[in-house]
C-alpha positions in Angstrom: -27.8 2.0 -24.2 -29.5 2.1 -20.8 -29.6 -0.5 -18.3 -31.9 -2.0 -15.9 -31.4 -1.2 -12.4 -30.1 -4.3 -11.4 -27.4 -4.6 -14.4 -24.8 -2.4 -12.5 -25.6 -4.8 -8.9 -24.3 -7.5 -10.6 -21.7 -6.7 -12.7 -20.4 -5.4 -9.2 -20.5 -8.3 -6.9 -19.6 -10.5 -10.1 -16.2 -8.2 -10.1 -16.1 -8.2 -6.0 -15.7 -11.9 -6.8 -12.9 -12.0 -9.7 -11.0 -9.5 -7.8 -11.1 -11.7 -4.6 -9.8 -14.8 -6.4 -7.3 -12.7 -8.6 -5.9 -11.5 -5.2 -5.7 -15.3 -3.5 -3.9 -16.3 -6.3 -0.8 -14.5 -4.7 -2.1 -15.0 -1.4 1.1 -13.8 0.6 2.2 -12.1 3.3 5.0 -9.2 3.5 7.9 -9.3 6.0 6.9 -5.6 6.0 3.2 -6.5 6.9 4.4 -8.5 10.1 6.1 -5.3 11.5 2.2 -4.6 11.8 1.4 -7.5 12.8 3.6 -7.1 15.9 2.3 -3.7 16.7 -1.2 -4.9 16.4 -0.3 -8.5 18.6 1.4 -6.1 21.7 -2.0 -3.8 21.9 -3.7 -6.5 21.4 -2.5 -8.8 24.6 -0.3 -6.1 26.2 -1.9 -2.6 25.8 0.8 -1.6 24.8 1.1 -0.4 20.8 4.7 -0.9 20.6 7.7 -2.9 18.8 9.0 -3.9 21.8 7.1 -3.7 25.1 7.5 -0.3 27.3 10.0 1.1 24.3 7.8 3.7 22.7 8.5 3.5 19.2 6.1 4.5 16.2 7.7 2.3 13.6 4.4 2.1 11.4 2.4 4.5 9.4 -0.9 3.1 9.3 -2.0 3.8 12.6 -6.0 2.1 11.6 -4.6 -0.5 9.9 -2.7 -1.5 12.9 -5.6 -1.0 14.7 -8.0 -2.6 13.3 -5.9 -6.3 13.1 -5.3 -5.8 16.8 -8.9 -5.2 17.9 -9.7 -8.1 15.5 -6.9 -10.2 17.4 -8.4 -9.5 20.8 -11.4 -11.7 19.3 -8.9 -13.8 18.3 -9.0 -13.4 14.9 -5.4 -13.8 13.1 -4.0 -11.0 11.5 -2.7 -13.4 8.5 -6.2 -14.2 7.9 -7.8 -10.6 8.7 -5.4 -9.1 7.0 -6.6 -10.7 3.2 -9.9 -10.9 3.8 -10.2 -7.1 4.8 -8.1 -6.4 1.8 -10.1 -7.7 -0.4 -13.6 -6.0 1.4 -11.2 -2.8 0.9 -10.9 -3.6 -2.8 -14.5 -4.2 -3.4 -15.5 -0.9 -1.8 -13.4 0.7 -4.2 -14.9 -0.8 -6.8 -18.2 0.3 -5.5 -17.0 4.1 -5.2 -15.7 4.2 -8.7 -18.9 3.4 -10.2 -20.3 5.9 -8.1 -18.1 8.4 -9.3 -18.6 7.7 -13.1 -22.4 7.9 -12.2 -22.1 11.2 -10.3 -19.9 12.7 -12.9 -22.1 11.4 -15.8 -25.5 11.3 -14.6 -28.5 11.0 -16.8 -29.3 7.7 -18.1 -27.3 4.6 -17.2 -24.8 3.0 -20.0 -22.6 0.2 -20.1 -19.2 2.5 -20.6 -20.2 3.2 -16.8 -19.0 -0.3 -16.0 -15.9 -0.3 -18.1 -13.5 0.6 -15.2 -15.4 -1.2 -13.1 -14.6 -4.2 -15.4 -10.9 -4.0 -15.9 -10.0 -2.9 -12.6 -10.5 -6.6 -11.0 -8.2 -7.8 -13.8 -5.1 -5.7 -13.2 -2.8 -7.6 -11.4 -1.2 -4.3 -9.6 -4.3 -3.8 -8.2 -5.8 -7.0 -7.3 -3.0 -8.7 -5.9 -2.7 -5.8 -3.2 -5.6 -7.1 -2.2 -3.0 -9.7 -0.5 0.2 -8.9 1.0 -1.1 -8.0 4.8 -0.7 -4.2 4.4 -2.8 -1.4 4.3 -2.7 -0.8 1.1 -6.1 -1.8 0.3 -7.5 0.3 3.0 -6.3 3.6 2.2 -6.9 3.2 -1.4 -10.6 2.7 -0.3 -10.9 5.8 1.9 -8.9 7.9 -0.3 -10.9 6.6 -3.3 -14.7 7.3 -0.6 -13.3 10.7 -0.2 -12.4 11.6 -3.6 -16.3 10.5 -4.5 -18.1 12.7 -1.5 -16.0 15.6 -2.7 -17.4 15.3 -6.2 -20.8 14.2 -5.0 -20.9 17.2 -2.5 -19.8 19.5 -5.1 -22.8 18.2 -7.2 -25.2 18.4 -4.5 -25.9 15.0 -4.5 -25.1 14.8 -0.7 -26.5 16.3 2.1 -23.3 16.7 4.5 -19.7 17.4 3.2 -18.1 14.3 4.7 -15.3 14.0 2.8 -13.2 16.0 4.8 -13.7 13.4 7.8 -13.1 10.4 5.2 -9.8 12.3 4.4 -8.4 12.2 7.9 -9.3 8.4 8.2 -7.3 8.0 5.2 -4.4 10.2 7.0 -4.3 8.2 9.9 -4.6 5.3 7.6 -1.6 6.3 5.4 0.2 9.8 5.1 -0.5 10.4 2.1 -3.8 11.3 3.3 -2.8 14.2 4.7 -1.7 15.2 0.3 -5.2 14.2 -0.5 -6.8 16.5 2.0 -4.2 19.8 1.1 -5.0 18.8 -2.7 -9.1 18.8 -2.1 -8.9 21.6 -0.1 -6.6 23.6 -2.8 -8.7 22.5 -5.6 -11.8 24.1 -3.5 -10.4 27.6 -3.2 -9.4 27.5 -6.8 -13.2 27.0 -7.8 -14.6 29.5 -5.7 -11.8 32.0 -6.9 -12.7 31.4 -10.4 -16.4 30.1 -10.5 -17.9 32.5 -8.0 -14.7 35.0 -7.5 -14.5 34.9 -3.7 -12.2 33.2 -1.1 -14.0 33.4 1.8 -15.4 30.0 2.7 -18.7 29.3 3.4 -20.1 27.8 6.5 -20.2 24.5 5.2 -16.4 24.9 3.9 -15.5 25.5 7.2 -17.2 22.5 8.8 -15.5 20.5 5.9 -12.0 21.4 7.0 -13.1 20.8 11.0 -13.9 17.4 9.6 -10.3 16.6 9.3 -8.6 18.7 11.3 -10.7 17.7 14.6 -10.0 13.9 14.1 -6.6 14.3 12.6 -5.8 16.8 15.4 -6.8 14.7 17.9 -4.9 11.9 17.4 -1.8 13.9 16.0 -1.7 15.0 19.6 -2.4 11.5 20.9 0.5 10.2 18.6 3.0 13.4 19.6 2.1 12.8 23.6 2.8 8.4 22.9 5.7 8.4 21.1 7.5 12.2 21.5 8.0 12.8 18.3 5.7 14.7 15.5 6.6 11.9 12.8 6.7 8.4 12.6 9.9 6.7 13.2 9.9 5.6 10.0 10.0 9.5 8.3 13.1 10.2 9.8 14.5 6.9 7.8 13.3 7.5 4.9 13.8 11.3 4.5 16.6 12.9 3.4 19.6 12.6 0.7 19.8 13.8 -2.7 15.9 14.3 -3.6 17.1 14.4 -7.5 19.4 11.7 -7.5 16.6 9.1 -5.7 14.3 10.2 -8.4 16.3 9.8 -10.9 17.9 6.7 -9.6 14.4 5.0 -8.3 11.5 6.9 -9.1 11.3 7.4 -12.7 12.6 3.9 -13.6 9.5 3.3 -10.6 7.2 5.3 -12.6 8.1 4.0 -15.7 7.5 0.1 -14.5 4.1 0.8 -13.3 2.9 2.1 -17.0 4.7 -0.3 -18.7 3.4 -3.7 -16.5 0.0 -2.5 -16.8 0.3 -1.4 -20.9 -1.4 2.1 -19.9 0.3 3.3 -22.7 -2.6 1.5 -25.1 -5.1 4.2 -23.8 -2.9 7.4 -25.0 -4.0 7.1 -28.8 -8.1 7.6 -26.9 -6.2 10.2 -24.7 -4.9 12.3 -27.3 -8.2 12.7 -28.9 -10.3 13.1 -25.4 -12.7 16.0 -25.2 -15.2 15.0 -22.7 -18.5 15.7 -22.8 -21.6 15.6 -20.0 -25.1 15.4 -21.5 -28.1 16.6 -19.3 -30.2 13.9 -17.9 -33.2 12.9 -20.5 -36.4 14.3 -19.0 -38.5 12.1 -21.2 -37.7 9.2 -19.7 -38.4 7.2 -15.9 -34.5 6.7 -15.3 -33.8 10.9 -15.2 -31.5 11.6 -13.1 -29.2 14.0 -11.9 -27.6 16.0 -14.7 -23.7 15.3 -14.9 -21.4 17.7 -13.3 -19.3 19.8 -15.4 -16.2 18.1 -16.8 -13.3 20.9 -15.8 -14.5 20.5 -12.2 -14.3 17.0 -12.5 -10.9 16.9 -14.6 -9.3 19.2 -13.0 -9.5 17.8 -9.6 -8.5 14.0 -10.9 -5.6 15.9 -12.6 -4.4 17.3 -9.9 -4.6 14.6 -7.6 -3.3 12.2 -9.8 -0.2 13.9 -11.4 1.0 15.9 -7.5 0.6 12.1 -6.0 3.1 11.0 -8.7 5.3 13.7 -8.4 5.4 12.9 -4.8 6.0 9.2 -5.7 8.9 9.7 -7.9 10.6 12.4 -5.4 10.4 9.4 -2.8 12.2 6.9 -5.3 8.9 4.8 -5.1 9.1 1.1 -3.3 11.0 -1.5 -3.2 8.7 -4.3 -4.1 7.5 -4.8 -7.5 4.1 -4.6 -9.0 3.9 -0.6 -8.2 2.4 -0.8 -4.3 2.5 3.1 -4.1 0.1 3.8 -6.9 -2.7 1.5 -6.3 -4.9 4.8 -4.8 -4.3 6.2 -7.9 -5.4 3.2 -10.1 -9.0 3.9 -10.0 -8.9 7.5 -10.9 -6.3 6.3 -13.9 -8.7 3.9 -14.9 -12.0 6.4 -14.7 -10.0 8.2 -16.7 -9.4 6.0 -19.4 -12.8 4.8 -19.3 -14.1 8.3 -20.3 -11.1 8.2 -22.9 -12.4 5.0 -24.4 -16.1 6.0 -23.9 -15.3 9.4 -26.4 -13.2 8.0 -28.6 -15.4 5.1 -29.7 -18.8 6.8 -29.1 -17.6 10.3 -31.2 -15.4 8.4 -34.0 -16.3 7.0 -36.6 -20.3 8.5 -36.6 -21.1 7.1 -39.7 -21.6 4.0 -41.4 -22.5 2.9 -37.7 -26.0 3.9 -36.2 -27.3 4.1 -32.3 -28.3 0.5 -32.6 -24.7 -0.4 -33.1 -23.3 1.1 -29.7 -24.1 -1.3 -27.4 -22.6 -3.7 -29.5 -19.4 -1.6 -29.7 -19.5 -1.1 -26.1 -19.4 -4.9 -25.7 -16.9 -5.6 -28.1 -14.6 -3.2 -26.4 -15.0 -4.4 -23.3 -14.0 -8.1 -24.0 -11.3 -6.8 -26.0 -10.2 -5.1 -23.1 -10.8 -7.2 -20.6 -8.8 -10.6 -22.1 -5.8 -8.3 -23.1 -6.2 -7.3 -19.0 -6.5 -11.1 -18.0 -3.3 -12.1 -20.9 -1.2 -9.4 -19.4 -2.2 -10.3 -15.7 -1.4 -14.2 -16.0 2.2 -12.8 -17.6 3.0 -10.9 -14.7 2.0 -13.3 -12.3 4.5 -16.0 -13.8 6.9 -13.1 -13.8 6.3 -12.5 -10.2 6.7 -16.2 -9.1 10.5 -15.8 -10.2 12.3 -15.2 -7.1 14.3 -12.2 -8.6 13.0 -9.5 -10.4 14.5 -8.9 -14.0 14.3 -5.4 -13.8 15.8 -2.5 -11.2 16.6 -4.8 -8.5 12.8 -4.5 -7.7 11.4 -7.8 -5.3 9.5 -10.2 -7.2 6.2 -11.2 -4.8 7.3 -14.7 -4.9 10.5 -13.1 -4.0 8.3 -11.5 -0.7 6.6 -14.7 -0.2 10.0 -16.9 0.1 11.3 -14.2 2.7 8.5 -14.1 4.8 7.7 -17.7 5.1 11.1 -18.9 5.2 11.6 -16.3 8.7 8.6 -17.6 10.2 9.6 -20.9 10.2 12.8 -19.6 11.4 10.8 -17.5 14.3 8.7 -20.5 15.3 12.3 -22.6 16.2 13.4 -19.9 17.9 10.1 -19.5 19.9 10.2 -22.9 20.8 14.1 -24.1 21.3 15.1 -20.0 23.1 14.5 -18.8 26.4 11.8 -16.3 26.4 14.0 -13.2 27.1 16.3 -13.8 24.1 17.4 -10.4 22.7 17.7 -10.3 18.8 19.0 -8.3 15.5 17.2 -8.4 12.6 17.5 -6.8 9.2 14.0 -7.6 7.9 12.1 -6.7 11.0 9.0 -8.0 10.6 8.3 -12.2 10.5 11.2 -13.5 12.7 10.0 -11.0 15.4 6.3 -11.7 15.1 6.7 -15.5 14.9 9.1 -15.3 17.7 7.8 -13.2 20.3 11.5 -11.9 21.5 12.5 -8.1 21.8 14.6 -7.2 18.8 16.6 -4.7 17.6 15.9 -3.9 14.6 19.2 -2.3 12.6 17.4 -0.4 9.9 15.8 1.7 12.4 12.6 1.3 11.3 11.8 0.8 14.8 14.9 2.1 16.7 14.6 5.5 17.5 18.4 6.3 17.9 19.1 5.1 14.3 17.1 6.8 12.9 17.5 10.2 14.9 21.1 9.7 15.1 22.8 7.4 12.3 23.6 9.3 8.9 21.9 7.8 5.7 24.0 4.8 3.9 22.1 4.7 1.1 19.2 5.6 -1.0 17.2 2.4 -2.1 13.6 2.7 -0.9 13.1 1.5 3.1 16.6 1.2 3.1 18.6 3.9 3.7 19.8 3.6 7.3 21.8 1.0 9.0 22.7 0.3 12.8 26.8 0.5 13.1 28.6 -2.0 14.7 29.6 -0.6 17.7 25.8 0.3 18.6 24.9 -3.4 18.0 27.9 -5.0 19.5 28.6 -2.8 21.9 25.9 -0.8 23.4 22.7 -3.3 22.8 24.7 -6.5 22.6 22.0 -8.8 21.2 21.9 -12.8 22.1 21.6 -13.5 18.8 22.5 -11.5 15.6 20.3 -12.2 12.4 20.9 -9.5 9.9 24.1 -10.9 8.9 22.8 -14.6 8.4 24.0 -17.0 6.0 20.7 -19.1 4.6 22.0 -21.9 3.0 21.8 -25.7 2.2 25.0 -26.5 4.3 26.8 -25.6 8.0 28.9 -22.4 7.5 32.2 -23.1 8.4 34.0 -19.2 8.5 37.4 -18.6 8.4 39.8 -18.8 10.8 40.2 -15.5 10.5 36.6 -14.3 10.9 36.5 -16.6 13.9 39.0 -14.7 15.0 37.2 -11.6 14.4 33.4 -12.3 16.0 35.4 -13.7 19.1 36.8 -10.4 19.7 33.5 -8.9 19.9 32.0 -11.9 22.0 30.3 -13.9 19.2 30.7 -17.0 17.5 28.4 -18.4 14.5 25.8 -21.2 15.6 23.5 -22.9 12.7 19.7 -24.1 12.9 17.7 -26.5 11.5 14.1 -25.6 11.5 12.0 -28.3 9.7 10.9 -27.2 5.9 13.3 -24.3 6.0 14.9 -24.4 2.1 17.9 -24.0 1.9 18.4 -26.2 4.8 20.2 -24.1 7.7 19.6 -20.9 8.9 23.2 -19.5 10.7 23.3 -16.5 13.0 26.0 -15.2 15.3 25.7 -16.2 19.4 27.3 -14.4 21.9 29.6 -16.9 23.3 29.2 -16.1 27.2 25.4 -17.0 27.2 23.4 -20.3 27.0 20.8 -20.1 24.7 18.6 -23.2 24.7 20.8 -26.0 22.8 23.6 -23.5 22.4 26.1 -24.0 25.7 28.2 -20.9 26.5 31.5 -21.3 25.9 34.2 -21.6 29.1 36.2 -19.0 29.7 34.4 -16.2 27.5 
């Protein structure tokens, strides 16, 4: 079946659209995405890309993310409202790329199996609803999916100048994982000249590929090393570490596992097991002839390797901590090329007969719908399940879970702000909205952005984000905060502790204080004081 030029125009913006109001039917925020949000407020009005001003820090890793909100903030732009309508632009340029790399892989006449991915993707809610959250996720799934597409593209000679290595280090200083993506590419090349064309010298133009990454990526590695002092983020030396077996064991399979299951990937391995692709040459008889297809191991092997080495490296990490499988949206796209070219063989090849050439389109169609309202049935079931403010499986967080958490601490951070002196010092276990909304220095006791936590604090455990903790004698002792948050009690009454544990918190200089901020549910938000400071309605106590 080919297609009028246009077709392919307007299936695109009409998915651009249904992915954008998939994605705002979450329409949330992350406490994780307000650690960004912080970053991107200091450079933004301070010059100063740091958690807390004049403490150099690195406790992101997505440097242009960050970036890019604070630049947008300087025009006074908010980051909550940036943030989502960027992700979606993000989303809708993957879209763009993945029909480009169906075209450049099939070539020849266009068909309506070229839009099949295309399709579906809009309806899968582990895609779309990334499109939300405030993080970069978005972003980087866009760059890695650009450069994935130039790579093919220049390998087909469809392109003039091998870019892909520059769209590789954007998407490095976008994510990390970049830097896998580029060391993948760049192994994958060497492999096809060793066995296409039996050399392993580069080429000129091989060379200028690598410069394009290692140039940029150099540049600001150095940038980043001379800032902050250290070769990693702040985060990497939280996270890494322990027992890699036991966290994958623990986290990352059962991590894997929920990203086939909630998105019923397991419905394409019947088309899967029967999968022998095949590339016709462009028709020469007729006005749409285009560039033949490129050859399928090229092509397969590449998305092979990308795809199963990125989810080895997901499962060796344990995966994430939210739900609805964050760390393989760059991968969703190639999964779902892939299953497009699955379903594309499997109904085209069997059964030839009674059916005849005139019935294809009509089997194309058919399979798309089909395909499409199981997408939309098993995308309105997962986000009722994600409005549940637990998740039923793993311990994962629900989004609604991520929405309660971050609205309820900006409401918090907004009292604060207005009823606490402006030097207030705080703790915090989730580190991002209470410090955005409130503008005070913090302390935050995972580490994420403390450097002597995390260079100097053994790991406590091995859940995802969370395996470092601040002890009590640093935070009590050595930082002493004005007001400690990570041990709050969020509930509909006062807390009234113990006589005992009054006993306790006095001995270390604090006593428990209770707020009120208005539309907080439960009711009060309770945090510990130090007893010998004033802090707005909270008197110090006499004789501390």
């Amino acid at each position: 079946m080919n297609l009028h030029r246009s077709v392919p125009w307007i299936v695109l913006c009409l998915a651009a659209a249904g992915l954008s109001v998939h994605a705002m039917q979450y329409n949330f925020i992350s406490d994780d995405a307000y650690i960004s949000f912080r970053y991107s407020y200091n450079f933004a009005f301070h010059n100063d890309l740091s958690f807390n001003l004049g403490q150099k820090v690195e406790g992101y890793t997505n440097f242009l993310w960050t970036l890019l909100l604070g630049l947008l903030m300087k025009l006074q732009i908010r980051p909550e409202v940036s943030a989502q309508v960027l992700g979606c632009l993000f989303g809708t340029m993957t879209l763009f790329c993945l029909y480009a790399i169906t075209r450049i892989y099939r070539g020849g006449k266009r068909s309506g199996w070229d839009l099949l991915a295309v399709i579906l993707l809009p309806a899968t809610a582990s895609f779309a609803l990334w499109c939300s959250g405030g993080l970069e996720t978005q972003m980087f799934t866009a760059l890695a999916t650009l450069g994935v597409t130039l790579y093919l593209a220049e390998h087909a000679g469809r392109v003039r100048w091998r870019l892909s290595g520059f769209v590789f280090a954007l998407a490095a200083m976008t994510r990390p994982e970049g830097l896998l993506l580029f060391g993948l590419s760049g192994l994958h090349r060497v492999a096809a000249n060793l066995i296409g064309e039996h050399r392993i010298l580069p080429k000129k133009s091989e060379i200028a590929w690598a410069l394009g990454f290692l140039l940029p990526f150099g540049l600001f590695f150095w940038w980043r090393f001379s800032y902050y002092g250290y070769p990693f983020p702040n985060t990497y030396y939280v996270k890494a570490g322990g027992d890699a077996w036991a966290v994958a064991k623990k986290w990352g399979f059962i991590y894997l596992w929920d990203f086939i299951n909630l998105n019923k990937l397991y419905i394409a391995a019947p088309f899967a097991l029967v999968f022998w692709p095949r590339v016709k040459n462009a028709d020469t008889n007729t006005a749409e002839t285009e560039a033949a297809g490129m050859r399928p191991a090229f092509v397969w092997s590449y998305v092979g390797l990308i795809v199963l080495t990125y989810t080895a490296y997901i499962v060796r990490v344990g995966g994430d901590f939210m739900a609805m499988g964050r760390f393989f949206v760059p991968l969703i796209p190639l999964i779902y090329f892939f299953i497009q070219e699955c379903i594309r063989e499997g109904v085209e090849r069997f059964p030839r007969r009674p059916f005849s050439d005139t019935w294809r389109p009509w089997r194309m169609a058919a399979t798309a719908i089909l395909l499409l309202t199981l997408s939309i049935i098993n995308s309105v079931g997962l986000y009722n399940t994600n409005q549940k403010l637990s998740y039923y499986r793993w311990g994962l967080d629900t989004i609604g879970y991520l929405k309660k958490f971050a609205d309820d601490r900006i409401k918090v951070g907004n009292w604060l702000r207005k009823n606490l002196p402006k030097d207030t010092y705080l703790a915090v276990g989730g580190a991002g909205a209470i410090v955005y909304s409130s503008r005070f220095k913090a302390l935050d006791t995972f580490g994420l952005n403390d450097a002597w936590i995390a260079h100097k604090t053994p790991r406590r455990g091995d859940r995802p984000g969370h395996g470092k903790s601040a002890p009590d004698h640093y935070i009590f002792n050595k930082e002493k905060p004005d007001l400690c948050c990570h041990r709050a009690k969020h509930q509909n009454h006062i807390f009234r502790p113990s006589p005992n544990e009054i006993r306790r918190w006095r001995a270390k200089g604090y006593a428990w204080v209770c707020i009120d901020p208005p539309g907080l549910k439960p009711r009060y938000y309770c945090c510990l004081k130090r007893i010998d400071k004033v802090l707005g309605p909270f008197p110090a106590e006499v004789g501390s």
